[in-house]
Backbone of each chain as ProteinMPNN parsed JSONL, in Angstrom:
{"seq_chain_A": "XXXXXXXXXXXXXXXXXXXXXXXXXXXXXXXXXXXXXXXXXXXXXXXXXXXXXXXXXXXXXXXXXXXXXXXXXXXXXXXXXXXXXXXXXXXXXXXXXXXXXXXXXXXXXXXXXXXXXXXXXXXXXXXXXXXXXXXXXXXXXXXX", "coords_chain_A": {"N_chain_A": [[16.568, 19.954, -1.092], [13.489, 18.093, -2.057], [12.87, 15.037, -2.268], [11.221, 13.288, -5.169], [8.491, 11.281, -6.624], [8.777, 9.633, -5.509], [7.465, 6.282, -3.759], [5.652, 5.635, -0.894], [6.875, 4.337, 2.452], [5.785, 2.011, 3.256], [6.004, 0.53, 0.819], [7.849, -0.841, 0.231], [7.946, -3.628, 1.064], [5.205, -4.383, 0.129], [6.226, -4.659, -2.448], [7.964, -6.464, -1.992], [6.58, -8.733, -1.197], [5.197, -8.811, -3.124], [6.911, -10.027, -5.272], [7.549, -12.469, -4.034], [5.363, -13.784, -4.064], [5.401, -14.117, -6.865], [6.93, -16.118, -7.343], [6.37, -18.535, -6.962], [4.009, -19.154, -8.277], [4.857, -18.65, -10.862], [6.207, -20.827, -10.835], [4.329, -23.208, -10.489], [2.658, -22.52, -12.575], [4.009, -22.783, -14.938], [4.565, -25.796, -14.868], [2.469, -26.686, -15.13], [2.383, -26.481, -17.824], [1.952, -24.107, -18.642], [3.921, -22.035, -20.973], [6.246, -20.201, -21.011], [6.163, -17.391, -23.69], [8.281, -16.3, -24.938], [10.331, -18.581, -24.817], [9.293, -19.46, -26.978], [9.389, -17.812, -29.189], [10.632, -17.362, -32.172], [8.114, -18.03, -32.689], [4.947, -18.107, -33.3], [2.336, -16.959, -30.688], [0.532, -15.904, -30.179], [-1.889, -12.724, -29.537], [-3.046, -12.675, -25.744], [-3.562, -15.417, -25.586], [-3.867, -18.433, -23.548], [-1.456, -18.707, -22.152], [-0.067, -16.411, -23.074], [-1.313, -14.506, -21.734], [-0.682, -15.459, -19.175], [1.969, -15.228, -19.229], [2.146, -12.33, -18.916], [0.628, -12.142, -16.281], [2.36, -12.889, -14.773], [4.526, -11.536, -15.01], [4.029, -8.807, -14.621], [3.741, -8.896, -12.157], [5.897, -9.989, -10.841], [7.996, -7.249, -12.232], [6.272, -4.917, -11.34], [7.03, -5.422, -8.465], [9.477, -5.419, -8.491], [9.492, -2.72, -8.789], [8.616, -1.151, -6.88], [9.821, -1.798, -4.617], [12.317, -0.69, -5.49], [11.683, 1.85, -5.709], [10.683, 2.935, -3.394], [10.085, 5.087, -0.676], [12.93, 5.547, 1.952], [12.922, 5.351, 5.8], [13.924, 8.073, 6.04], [13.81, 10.332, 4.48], [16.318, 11.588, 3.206], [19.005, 14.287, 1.821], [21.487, 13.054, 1.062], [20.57, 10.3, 0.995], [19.259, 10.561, -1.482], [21.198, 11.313, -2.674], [22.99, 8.926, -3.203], [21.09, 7.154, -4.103], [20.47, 8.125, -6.713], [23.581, 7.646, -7.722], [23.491, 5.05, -7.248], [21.561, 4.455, -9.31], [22.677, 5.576, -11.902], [24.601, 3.295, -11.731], [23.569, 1.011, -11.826], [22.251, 1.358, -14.496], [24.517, 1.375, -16.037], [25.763, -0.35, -15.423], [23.837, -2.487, -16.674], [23.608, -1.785, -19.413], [26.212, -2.41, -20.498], [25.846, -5.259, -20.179], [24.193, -5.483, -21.44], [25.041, -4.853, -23.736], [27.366, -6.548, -24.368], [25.75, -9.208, -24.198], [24.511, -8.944, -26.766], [26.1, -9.545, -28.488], [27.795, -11.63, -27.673], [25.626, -13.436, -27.747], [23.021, -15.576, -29.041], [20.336, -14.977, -28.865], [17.553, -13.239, -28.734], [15.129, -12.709, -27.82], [15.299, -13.529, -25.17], [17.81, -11.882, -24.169], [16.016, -9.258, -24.116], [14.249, -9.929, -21.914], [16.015, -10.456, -20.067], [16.508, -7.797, -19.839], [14.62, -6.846, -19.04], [14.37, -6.793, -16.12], [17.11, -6.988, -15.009], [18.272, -3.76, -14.835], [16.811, -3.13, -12.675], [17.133, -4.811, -10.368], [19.756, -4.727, -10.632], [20.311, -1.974, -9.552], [18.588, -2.197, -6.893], [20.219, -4.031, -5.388], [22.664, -2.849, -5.337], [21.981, -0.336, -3.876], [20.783, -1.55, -1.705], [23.18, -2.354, -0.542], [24.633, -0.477, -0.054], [23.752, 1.305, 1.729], [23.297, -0.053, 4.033], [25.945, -0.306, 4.486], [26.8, 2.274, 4.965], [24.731, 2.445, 7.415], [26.303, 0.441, 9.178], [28.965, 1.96, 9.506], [28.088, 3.695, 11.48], [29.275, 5.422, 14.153], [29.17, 4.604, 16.966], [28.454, 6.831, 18.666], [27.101, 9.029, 21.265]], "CA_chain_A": [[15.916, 19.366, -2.266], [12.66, 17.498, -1.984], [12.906, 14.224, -3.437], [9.933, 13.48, -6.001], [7.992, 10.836, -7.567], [9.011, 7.757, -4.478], [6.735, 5.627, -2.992], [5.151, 5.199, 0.428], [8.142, 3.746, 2.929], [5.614, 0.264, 3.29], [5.675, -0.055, -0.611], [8.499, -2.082, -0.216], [7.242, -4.54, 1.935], [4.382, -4.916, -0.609], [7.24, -4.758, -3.436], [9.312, -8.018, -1.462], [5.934, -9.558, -1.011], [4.756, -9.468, -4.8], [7.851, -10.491, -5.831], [7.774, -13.876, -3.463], [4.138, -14.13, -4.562], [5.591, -14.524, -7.921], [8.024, -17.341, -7.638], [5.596, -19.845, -6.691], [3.24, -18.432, -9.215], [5.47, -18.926, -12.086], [6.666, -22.444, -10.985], [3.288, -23.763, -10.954], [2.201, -22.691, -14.175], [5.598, -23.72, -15.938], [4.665, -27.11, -14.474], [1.286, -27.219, -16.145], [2.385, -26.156, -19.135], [2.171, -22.919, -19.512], [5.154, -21.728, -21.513], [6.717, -18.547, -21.367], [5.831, -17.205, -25.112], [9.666, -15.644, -25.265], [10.766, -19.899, -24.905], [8.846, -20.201, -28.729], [10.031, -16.852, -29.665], [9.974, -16.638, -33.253], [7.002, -18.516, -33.099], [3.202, -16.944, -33.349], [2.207, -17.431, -29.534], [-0.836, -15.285, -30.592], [-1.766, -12.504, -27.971], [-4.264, -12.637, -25.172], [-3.75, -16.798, -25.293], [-4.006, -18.633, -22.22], [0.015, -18.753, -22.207], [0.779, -15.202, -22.678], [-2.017, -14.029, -20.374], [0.109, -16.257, -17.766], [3.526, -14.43, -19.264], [1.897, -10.984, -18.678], [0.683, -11.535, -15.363], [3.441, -12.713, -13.972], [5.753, -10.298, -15.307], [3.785, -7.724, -14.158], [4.044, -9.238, -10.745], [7.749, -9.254, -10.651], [8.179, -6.112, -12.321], [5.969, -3.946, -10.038], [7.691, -5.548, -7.424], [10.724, -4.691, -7.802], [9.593, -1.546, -9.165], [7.863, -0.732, -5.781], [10.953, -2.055, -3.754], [13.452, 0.174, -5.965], [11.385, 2.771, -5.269], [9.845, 3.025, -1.918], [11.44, 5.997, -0.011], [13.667, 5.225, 3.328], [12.112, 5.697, 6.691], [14.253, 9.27, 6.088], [14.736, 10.191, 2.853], [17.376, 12.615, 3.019], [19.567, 14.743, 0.527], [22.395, 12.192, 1.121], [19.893, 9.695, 0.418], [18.518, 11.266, -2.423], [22.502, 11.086, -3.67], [23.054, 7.377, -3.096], [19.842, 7.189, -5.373], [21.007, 8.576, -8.265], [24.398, 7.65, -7.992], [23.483, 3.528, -7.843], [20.383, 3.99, -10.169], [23.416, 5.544, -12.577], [25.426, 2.534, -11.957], [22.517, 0.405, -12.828], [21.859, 1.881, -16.206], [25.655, 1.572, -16.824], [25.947, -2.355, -16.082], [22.395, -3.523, -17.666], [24.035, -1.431, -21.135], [27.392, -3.146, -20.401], [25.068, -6.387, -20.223], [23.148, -5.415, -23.513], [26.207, -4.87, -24.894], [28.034, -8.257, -24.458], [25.156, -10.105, -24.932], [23.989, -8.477, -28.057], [27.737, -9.481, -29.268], [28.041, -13.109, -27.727], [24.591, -14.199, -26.915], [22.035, -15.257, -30.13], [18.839, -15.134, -28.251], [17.437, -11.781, -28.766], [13.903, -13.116, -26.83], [15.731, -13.5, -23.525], [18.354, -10.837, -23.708], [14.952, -8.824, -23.889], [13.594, -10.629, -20.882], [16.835, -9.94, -18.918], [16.747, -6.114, -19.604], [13.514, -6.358, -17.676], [14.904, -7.037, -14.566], [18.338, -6.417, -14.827], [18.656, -2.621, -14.072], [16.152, -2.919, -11.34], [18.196, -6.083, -9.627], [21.4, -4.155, -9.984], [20.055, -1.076, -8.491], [18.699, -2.386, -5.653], [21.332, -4.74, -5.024], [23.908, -1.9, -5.148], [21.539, 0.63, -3.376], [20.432, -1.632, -0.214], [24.442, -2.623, 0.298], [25.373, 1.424, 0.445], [22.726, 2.162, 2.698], [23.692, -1.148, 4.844], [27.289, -0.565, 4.915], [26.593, 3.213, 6.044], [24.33, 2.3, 9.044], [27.61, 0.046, 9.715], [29.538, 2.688, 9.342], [27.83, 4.966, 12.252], [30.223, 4.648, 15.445], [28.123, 4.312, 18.483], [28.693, 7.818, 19.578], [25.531, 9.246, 22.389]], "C_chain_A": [[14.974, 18.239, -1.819], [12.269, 16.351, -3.26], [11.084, 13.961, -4.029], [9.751, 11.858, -6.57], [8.53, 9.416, -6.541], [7.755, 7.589, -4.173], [6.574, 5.704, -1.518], [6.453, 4.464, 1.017], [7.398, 2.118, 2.76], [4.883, 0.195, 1.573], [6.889, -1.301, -0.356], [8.08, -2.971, 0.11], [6.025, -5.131, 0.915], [5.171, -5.146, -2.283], [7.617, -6.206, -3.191], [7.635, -8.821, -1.893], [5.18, -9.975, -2.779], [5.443, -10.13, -5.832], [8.0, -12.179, -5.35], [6.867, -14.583, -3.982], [4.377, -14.602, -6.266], [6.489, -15.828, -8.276], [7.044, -18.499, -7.716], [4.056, -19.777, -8.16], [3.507, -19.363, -10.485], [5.847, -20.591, -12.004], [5.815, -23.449, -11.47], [2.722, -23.763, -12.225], [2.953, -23.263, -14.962], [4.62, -25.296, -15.824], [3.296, -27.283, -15.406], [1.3, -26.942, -17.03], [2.25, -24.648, -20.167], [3.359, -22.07, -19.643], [5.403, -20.628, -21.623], [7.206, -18.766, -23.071], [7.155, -16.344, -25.513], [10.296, -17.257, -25.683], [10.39, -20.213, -26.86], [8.777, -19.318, -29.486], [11.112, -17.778, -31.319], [8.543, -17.007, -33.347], [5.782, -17.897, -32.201], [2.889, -17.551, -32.116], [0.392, -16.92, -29.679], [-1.345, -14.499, -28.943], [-3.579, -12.58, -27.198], [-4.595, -14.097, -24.924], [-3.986, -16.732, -23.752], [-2.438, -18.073, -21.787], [0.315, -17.042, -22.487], [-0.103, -14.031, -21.723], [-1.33, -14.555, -18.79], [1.244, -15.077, -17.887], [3.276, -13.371, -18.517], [1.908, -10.894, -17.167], [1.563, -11.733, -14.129], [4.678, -12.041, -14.039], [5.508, -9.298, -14.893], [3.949, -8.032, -12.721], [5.489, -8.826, -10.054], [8.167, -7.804, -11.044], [7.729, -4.952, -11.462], [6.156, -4.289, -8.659], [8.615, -5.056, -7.151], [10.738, -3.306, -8.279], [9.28, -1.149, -7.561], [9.247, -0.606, -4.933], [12.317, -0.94, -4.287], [12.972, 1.685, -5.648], [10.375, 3.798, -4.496], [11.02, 4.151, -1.525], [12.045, 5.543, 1.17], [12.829, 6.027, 4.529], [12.226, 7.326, 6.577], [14.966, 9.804, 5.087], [15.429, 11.825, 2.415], [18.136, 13.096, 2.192], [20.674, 13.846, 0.18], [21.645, 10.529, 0.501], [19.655, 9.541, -0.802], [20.214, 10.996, -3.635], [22.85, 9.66, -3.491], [22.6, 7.055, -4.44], [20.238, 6.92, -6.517], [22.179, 7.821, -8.585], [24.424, 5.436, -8.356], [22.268, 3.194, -8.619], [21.276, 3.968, -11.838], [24.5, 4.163, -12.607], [24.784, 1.181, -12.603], [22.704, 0.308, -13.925], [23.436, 1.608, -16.724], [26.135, 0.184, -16.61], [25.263, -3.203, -16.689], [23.079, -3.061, -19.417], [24.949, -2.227, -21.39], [26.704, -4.486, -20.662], [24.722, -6.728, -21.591], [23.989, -5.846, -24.255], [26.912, -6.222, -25.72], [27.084, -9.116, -24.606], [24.707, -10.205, -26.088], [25.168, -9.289, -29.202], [27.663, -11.158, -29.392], [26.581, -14.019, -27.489], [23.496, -14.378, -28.526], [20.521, -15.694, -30.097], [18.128, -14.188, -27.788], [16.107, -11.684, -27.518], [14.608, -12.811, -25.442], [16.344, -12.068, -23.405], [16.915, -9.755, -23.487], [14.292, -8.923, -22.375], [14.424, -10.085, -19.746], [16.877, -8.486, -18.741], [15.453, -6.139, -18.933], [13.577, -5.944, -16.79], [16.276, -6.274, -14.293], [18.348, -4.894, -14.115], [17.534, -2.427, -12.597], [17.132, -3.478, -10.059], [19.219, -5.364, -9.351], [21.202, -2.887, -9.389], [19.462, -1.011, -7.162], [19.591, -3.049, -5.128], [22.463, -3.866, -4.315], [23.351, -0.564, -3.775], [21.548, 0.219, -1.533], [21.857, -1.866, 0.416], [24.985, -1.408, 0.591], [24.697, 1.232, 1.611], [23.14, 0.738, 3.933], [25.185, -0.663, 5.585], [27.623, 1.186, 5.658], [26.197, 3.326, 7.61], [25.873, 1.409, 9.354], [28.257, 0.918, 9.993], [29.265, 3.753, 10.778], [28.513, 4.759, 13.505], [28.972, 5.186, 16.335], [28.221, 5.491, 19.297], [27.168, 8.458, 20.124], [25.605, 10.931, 21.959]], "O_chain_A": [[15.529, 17.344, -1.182], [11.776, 16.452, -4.384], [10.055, 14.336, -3.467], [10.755, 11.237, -6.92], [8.599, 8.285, -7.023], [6.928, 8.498, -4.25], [7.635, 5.871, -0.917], [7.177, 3.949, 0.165], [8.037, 1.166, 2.312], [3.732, -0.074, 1.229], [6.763, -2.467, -0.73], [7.545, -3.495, -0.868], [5.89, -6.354, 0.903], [4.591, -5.786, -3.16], [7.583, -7.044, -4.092], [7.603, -9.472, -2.937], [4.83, -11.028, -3.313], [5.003, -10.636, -6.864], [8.464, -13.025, -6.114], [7.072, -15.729, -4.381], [3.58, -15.361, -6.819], [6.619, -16.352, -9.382], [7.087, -19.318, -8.634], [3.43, -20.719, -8.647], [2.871, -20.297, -10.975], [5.768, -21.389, -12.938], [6.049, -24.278, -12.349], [2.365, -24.754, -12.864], [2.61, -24.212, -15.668], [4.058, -25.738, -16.826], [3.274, -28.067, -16.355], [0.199, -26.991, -17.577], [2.337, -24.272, -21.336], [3.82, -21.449, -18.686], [4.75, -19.935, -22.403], [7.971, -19.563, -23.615], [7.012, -15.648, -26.518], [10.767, -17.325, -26.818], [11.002, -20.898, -27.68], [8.214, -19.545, -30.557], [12.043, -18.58, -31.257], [7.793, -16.33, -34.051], [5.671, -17.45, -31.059], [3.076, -18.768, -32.143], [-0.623, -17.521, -29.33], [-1.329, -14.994, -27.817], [-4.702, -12.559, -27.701], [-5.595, -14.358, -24.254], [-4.183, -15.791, -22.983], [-2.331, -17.046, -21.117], [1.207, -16.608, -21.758], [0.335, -13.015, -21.184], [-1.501, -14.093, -17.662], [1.459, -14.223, -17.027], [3.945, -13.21, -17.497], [2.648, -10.116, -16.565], [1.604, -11.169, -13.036], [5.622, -12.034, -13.248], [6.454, -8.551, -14.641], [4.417, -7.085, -12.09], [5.955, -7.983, -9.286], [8.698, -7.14, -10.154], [8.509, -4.154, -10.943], [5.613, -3.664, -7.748], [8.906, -4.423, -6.136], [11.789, -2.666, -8.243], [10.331, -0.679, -7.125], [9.714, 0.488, -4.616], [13.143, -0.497, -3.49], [13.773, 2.579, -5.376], [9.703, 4.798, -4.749], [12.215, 4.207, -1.815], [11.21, 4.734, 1.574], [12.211, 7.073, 4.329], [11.248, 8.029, 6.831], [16.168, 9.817, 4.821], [15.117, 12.741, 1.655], [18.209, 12.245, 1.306], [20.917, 13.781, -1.025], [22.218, 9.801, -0.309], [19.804, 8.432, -1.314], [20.299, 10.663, -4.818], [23.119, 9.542, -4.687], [23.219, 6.798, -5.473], [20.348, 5.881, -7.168], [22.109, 7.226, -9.66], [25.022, 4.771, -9.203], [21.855, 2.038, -8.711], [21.064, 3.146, -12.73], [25.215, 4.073, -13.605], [25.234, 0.494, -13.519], [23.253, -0.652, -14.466], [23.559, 1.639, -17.948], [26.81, -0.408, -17.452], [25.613, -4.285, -17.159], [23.036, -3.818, -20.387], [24.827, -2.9, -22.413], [27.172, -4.935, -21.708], [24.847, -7.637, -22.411], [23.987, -6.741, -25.101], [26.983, -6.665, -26.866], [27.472, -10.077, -25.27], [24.458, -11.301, -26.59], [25.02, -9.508, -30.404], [27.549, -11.85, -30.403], [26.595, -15.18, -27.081], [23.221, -13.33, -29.111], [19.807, -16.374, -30.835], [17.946, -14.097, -26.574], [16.07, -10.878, -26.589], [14.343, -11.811, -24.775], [15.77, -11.169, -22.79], [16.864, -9.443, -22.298], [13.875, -7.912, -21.809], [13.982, -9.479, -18.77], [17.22, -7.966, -17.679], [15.297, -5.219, -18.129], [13.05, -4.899, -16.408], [16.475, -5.282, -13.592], [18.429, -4.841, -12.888], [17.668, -1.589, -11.705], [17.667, -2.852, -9.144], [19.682, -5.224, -8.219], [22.068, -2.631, -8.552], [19.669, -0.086, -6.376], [19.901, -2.544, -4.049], [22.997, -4.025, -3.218], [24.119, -0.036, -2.971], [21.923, 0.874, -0.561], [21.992, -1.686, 1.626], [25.811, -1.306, 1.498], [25.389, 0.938, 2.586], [23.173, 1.295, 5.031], [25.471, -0.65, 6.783], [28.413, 1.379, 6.582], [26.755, 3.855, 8.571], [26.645, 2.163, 9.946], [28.338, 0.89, 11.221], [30.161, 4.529, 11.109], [28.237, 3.662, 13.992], [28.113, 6.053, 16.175], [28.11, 5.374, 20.518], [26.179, 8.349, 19.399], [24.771, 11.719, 22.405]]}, "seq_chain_B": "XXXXXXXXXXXXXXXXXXXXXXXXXXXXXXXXXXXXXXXXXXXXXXXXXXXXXXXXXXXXXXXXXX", "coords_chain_B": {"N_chain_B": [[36.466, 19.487, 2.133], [36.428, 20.74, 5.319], [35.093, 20.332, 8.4], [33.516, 21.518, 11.301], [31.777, 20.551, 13.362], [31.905, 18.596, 15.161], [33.259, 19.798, 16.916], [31.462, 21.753, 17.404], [29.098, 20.782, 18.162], [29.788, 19.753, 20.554], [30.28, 21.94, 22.215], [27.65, 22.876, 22.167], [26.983, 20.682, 23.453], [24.782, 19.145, 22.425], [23.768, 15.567, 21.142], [24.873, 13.425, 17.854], [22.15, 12.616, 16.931], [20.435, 14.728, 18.122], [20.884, 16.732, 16.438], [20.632, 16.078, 13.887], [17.717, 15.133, 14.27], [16.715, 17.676, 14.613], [17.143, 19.21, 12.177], [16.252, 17.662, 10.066], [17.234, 15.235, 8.952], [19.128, 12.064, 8.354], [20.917, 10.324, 11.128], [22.615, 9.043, 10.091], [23.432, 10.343, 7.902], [24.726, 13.209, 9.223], [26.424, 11.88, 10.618], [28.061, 11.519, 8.806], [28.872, 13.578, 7.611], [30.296, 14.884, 9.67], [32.6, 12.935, 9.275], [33.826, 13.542, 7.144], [32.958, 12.523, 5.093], [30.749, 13.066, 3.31], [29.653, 15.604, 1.516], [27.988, 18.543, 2.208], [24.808, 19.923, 0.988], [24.031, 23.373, 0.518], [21.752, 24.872, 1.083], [21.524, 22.695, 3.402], [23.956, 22.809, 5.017], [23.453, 25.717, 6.015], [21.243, 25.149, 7.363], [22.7, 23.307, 9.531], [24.586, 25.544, 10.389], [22.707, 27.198, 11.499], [21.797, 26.041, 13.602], [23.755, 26.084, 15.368], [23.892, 28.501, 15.661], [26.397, 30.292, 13.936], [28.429, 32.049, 11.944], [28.356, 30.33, 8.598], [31.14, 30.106, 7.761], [32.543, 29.967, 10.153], [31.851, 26.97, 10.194], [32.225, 25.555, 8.445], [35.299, 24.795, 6.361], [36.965, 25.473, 3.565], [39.232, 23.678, 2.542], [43.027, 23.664, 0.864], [42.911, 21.745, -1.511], [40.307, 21.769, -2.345]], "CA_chain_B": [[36.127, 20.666, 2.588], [36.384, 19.978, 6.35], [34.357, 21.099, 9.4], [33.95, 21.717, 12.87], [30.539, 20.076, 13.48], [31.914, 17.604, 16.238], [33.378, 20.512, 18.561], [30.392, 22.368, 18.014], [28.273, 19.821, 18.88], [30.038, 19.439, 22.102], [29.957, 22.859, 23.54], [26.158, 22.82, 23.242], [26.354, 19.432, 24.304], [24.136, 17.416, 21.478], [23.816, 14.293, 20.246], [23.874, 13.35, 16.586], [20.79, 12.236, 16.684], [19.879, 15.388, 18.403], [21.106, 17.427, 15.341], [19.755, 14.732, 12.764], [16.245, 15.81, 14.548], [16.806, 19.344, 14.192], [17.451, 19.567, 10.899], [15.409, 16.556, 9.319], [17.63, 14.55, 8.099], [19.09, 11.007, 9.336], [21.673, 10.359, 12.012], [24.262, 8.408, 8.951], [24.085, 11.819, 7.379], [25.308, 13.888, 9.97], [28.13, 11.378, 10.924], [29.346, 11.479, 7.158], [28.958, 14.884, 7.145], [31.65, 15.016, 10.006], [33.508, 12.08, 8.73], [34.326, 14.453, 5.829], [32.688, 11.659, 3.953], [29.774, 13.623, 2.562], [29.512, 17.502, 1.6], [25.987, 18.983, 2.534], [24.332, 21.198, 0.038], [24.015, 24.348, 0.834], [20.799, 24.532, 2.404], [21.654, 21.579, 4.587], [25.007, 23.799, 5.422], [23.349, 27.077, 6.756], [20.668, 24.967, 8.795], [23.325, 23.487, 10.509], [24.762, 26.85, 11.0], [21.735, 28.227, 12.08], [21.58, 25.472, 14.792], [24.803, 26.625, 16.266], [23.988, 30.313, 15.753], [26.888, 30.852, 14.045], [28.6, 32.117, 10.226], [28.379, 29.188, 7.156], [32.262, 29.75, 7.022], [32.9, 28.948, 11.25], [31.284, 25.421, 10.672], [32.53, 24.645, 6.911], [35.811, 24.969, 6.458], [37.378, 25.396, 2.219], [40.86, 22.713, 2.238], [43.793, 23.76, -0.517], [42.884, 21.171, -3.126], [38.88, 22.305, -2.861]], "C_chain_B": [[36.123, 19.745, 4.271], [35.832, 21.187, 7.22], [34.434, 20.931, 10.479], [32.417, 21.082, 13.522], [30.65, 19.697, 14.887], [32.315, 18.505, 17.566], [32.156, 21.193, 18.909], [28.684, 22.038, 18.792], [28.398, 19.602, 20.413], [30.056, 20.626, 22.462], [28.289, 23.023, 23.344], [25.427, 21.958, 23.226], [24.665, 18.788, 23.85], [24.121, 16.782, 20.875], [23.715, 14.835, 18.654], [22.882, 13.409, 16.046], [20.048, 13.203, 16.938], [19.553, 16.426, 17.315], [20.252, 17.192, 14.163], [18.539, 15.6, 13.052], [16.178, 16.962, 14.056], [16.036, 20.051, 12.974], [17.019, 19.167, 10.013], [16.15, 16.126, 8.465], [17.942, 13.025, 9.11], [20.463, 11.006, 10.525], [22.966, 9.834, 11.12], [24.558, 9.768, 8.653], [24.917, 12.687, 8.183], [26.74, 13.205, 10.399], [28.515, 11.328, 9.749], [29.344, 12.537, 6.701], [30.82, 15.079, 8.157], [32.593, 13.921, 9.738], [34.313, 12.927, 8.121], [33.92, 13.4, 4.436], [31.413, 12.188, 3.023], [29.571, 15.397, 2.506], [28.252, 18.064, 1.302], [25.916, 20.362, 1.397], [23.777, 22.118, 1.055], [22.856, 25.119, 1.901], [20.936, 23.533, 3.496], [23.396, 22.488, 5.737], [24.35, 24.869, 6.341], [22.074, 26.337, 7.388], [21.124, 24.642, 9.777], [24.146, 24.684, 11.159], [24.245, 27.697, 11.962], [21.884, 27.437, 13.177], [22.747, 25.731, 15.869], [25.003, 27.685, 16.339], [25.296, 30.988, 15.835], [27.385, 31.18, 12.589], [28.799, 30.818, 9.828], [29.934, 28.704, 7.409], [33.343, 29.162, 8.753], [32.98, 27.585, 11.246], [32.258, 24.52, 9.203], [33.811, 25.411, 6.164], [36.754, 24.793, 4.784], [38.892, 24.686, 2.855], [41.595, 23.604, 0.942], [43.794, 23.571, -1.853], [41.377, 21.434, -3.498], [38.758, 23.171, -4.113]], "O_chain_B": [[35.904, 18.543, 4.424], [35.94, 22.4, 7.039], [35.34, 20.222, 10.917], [32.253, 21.641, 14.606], [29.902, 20.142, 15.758], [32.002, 18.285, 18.736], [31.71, 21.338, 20.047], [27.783, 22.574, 19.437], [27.52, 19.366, 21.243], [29.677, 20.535, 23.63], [27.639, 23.295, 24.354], [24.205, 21.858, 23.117], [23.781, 18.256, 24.52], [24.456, 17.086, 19.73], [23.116, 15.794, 18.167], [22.57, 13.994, 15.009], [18.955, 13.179, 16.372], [18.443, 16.934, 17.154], [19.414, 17.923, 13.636], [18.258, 16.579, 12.361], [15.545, 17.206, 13.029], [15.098, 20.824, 12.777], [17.09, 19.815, 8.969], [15.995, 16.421, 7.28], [17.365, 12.768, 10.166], [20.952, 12.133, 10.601], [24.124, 10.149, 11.393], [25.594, 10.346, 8.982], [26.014, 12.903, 7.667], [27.831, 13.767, 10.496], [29.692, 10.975, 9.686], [29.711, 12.746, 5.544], [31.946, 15.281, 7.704], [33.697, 14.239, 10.181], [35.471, 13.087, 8.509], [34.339, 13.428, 3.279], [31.199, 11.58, 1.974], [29.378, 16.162, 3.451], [27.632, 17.999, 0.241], [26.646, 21.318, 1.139], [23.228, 21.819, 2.115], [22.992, 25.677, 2.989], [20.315, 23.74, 4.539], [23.561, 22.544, 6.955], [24.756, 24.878, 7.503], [21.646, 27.12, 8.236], [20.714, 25.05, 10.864], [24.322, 24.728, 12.377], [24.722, 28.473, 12.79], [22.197, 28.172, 14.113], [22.582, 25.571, 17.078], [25.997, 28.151, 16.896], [25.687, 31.746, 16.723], [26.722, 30.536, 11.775], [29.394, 30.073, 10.607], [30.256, 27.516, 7.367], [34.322, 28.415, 8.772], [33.774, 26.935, 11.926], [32.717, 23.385, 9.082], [33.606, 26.418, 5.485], [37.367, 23.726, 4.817], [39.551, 25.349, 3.656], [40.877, 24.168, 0.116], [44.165, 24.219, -2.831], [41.043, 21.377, -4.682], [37.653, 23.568, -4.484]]}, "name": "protein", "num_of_chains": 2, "seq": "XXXXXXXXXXXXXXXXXXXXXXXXXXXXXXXXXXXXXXXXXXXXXXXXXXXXXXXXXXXXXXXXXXXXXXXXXXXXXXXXXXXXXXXXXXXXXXXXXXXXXXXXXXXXXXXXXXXXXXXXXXXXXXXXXXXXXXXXXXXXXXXXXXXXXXXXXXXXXXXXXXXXXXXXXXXXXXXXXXXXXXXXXXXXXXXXXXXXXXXXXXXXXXXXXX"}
């Protein structure tokens, strides 16, 4: 089975790097004032401002970062691979709902929880994905 | 399901890695194939077969509770 629809192996690399590119990004603007338009959530931010032209493009920063990084293929992207994949993209999708869930319940800040489902299933699928694939190469005994 | 990968590897004397090549996949795969920690689809089954030129059911072996 020929996996479908990955990225280039040096996407990640440009994934990590748009993602670092974004921290410093976002700090700076915060600092001058420009407010993430979820923070004044109910209130009219109005679109295309200066302030949610900031939101956008640093969300898009982070997001196609770790979109890139979640799904860049491995130097050897194998059928075993290919099952990893699935199996911590499914575990993903089944702790960001778990997430939804309980915050939807205890949390009364609909703006953010929003904000966190951004990220969330990306975060927990790579998280979960690069420690398999880590704890496999561990796993290989040193045999010639 | 358990297999014979590791003897047959040694009588014609190659590496994992040699196999891995072979077959195009990576060198984890093949050791968690003989671990018994991973079960190769079916095409990945009869290429390693083919590489030891010998039947599907020599190399890959059906257990009780399978």
């Amino acid at each position: 089975m020929k996996p479908q629809f990955l990225f280039a192996y040096w996407f990640r690399y440009l994934g990590w790097a748009l993602v670092i590119v974004h921290i410093p990004i976002a700090m700076i603007g915060r600092m001058n004032g420009m407010i993430n338009p979820l923070d004044n959530f109910p209130g009219n931010a109005g679109l295309f401002t200066g302030e949610h032209l900031f939101f956008m493009g640093t969300t898009l920063l982070m997001s196609l970062g770790l979109f890139f990084v979640a799904f860049a293929s491995e130097k050897i992207e194998d059928e075993q691979i290919w099952h990893i994949r699935l199996d911590c993209l499914r575990g993903a999708i089944f702790i960001n709902y778990l997430v939804l869930i309980i915050s939807l319940v205890f949390v009364n800040d609909t703006a953010h929880i929003l904000e966190l489902n951004l990220w969330a299933p990306l975060i927990f699928f790579i998280i979960r994905f690069r420690w398999v694939i880590f704890r496999l190469n561990r796993s290989l005994t040193r045999e010639k | 399901m358990k297999n014979n990968i590791r003897i047959e590897r040694a009588i014609i004397n190659i590496t994992q890695a040699d196999l891995a090549e072979q077959i195009g996949v990576s060198r984890q795969t093949i050791n968690t194939i003989e671990s018994n920690k991973y079960v190769p689809s079916t095409v990945l089954a009869l290429k390693i077969a083919r590489i030891f030129n010998k039947p599907l059911e020599d190399i890959f072996i059906l257990e009780d509770g399978d």
